[in-house]
C-alpha positions in Angstrom: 40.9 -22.1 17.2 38.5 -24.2 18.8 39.0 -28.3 18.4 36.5 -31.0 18.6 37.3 -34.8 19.0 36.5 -36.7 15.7 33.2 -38.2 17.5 31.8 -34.8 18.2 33.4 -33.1 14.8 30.2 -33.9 12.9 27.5 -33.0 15.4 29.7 -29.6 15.9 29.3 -28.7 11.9 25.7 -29.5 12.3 25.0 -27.2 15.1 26.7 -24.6 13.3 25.7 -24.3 10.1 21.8 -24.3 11.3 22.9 -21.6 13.4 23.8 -19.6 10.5 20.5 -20.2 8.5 18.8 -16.9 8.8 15.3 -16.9 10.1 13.0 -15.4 7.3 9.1 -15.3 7.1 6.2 -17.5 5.9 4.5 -16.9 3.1 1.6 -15.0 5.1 4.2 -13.0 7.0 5.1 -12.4 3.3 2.2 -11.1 2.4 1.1 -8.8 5.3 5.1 -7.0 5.1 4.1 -6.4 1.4 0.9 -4.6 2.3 2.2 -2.7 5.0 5.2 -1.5 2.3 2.7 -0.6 0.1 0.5 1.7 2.8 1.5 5.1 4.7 0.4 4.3 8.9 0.7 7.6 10.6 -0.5 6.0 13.8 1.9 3.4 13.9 -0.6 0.8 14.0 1.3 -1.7 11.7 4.9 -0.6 13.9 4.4 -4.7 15.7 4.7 -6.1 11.9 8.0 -6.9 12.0 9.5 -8.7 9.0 12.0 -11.0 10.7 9.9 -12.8 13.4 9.0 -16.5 11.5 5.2 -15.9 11.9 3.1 -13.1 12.2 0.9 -14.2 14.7 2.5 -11.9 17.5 1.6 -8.5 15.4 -1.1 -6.3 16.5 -4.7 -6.6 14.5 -3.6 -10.3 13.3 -5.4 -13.4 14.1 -4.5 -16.8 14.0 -6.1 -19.9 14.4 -4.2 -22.8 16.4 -2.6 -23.9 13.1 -0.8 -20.4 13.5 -2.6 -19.6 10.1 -3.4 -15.9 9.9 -7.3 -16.1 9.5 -8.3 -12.1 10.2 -7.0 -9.2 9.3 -8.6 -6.6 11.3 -7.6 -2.7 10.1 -11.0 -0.8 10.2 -10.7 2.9 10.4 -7.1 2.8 10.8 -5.7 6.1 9.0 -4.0 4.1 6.7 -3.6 5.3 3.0 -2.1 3.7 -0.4 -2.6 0.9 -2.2 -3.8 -2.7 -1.6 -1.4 -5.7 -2.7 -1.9 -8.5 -4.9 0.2 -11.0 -2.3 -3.0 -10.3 0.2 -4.3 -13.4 -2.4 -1.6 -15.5 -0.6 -3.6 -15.3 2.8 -5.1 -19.0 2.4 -7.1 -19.6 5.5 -8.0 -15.8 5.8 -11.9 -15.7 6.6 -12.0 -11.7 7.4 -10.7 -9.2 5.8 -11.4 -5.8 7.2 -10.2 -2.1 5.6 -12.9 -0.6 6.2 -13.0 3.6 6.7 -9.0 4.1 5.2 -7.8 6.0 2.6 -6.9 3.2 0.4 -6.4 4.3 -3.3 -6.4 2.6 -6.5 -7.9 -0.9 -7.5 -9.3 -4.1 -5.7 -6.7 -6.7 -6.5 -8.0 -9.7 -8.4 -6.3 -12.3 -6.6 -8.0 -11.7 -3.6 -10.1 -14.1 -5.5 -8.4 -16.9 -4.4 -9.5 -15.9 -0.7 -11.4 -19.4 -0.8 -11.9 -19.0 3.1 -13.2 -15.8 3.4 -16.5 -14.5 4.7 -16.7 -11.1 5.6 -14.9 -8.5 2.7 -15.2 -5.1 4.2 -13.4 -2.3 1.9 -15.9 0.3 2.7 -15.2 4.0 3.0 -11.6 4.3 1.1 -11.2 5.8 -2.0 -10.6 2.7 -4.3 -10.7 2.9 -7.9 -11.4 0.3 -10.7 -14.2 -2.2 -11.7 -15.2 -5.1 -9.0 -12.8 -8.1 -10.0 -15.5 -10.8 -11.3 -12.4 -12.6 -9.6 -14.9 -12.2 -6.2 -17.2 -14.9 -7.3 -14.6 -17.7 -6.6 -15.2 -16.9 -2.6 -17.7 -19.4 -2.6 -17.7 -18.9 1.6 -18.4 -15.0 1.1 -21.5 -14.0 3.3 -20.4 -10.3 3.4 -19.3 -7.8 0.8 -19.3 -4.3 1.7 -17.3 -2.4 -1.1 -20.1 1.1 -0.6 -18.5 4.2 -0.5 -15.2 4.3 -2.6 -15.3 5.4 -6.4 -15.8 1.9 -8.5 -16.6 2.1 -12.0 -17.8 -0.4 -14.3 -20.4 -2.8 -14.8 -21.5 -5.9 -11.3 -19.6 -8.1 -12.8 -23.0 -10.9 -13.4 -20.7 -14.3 -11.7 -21.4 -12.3 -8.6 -24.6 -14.1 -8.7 -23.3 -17.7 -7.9 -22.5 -16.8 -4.5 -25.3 -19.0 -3.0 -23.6 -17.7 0.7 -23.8 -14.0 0.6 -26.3 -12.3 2.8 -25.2 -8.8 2.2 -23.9 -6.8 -0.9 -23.2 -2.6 -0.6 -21.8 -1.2 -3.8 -23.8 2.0 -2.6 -22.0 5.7 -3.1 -19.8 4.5 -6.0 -19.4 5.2 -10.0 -21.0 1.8 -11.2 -22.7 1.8 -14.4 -25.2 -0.9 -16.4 -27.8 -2.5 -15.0 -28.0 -4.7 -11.6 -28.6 -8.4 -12.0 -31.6 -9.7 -10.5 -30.8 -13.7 -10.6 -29.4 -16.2 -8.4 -28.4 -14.3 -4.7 -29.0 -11.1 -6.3 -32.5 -12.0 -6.2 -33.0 -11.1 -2.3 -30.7 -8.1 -2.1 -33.1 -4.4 -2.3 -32.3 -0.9 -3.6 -30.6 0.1 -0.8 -27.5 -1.8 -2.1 -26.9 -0.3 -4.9 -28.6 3.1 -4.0 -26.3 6.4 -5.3 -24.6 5.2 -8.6 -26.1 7.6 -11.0 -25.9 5.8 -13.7 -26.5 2.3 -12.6 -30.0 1.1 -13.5 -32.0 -2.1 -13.2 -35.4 -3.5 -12.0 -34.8 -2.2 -8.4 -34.8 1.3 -9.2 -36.1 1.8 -12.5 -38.9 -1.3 -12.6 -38.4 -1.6 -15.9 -35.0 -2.3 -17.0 -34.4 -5.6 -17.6 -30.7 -6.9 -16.5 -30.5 -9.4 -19.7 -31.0 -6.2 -21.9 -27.4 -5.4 -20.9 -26.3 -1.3 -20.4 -24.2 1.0 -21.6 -21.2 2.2 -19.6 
């Protein structure tokens, strides 16, 4: 058994018992390892994500800023299929978010709501389910949201109109229902953003439906 003189005994525990601290993730590393449980990746593309590594700034379709703060995800078209995760919420400094063209199934979490960062929210093309979280209108930074082409139900959620930063909204080729608000930044968006929802109505289709009349789901 190894022996230390009483000097060095101290600095020898030390050593040692951060030695046997195991290295686990940040929070964000957190998050990402949940999403890529929660998703089937035939390609491999996710195969870099490894859970141990203390950031995930090394893995593939990540970006970081020089804060090593994961600020993109970037996933478009990507063959991936399953469910998105509430934890993505936990992505504080994340200003892209891009799914686009999966086969993502089931509902839009609402705590990517606390996305406070975020500017482009590109979930087109999968097949997610669900009303839009009225949760969205806290990204105060959005300029993009591109949720066209999945099968969303329910009524535009009307604090969707306080987003004084978006300069495009497609909820095309979806299941929404009621009628589309016409205030705030709603006010410069045109039919073709809301185009193929049989049984969503409102001034830009119908030019008579008023959105303060309400509608029926």
């Amino acid at each position: 058994m190894a022996t230390f003189p009483p000097l060095l005994l101290p600095l020898a525990v030390f050593v040692l018992s951060n030695l046997l601290v195991p290295v686990t993730p940040n929070s964000e590393g957190d998050a990402l390892y949940a999403l890529r449980r929660s998703v089937k990746d035939p390609n491999n593309v996710l195969q870099s994500w490894d859970p141990t590594l203390v950031d995930p700034c090394t893995w593939f379709h990540v970006t970081c800023d020089s804060a090593n703060r994961v600020t993109r995800l970037d996933l478009g078209n990507a063959k991936l299929s399953g469910n998105l995760v509430p934890e993505l919420g936990n992505l504080d400094h994340l200003q892209y978010l891009e799914l686009y063209m999966n086969e993502l199934v089931g509902p839009i979490p609402k705590e990517i709501g606390r996305l406070k960062s975020l500017i482009s929210l590109d979930l087109y093309h999968n097949n997610l389910t669900g009303p839009i979280p009225p949760s969205l209108s806290n990204l105060s930074n959005l300029n993009f949201l591109r949720l066209n082409g999945n099968r969303l139900t329910g009524k535009i959620p009307r604090q969707l109109t306080k987003l004084g930063s978006l300069k495009i909204i497609d909820v095309s080729d979806n299941d929404l229902c009621g009628t589309i608000p016409i205030s705030g930044s709603f006010s410069k968006f045109s039919e073709e953003s809301f185009k193929n929802n049989p049984r969503l109505e409102g001034p830009e289709l119908m030019g008579f439906v008023r959105y303060e009349n309400g509608g029926s789901c």
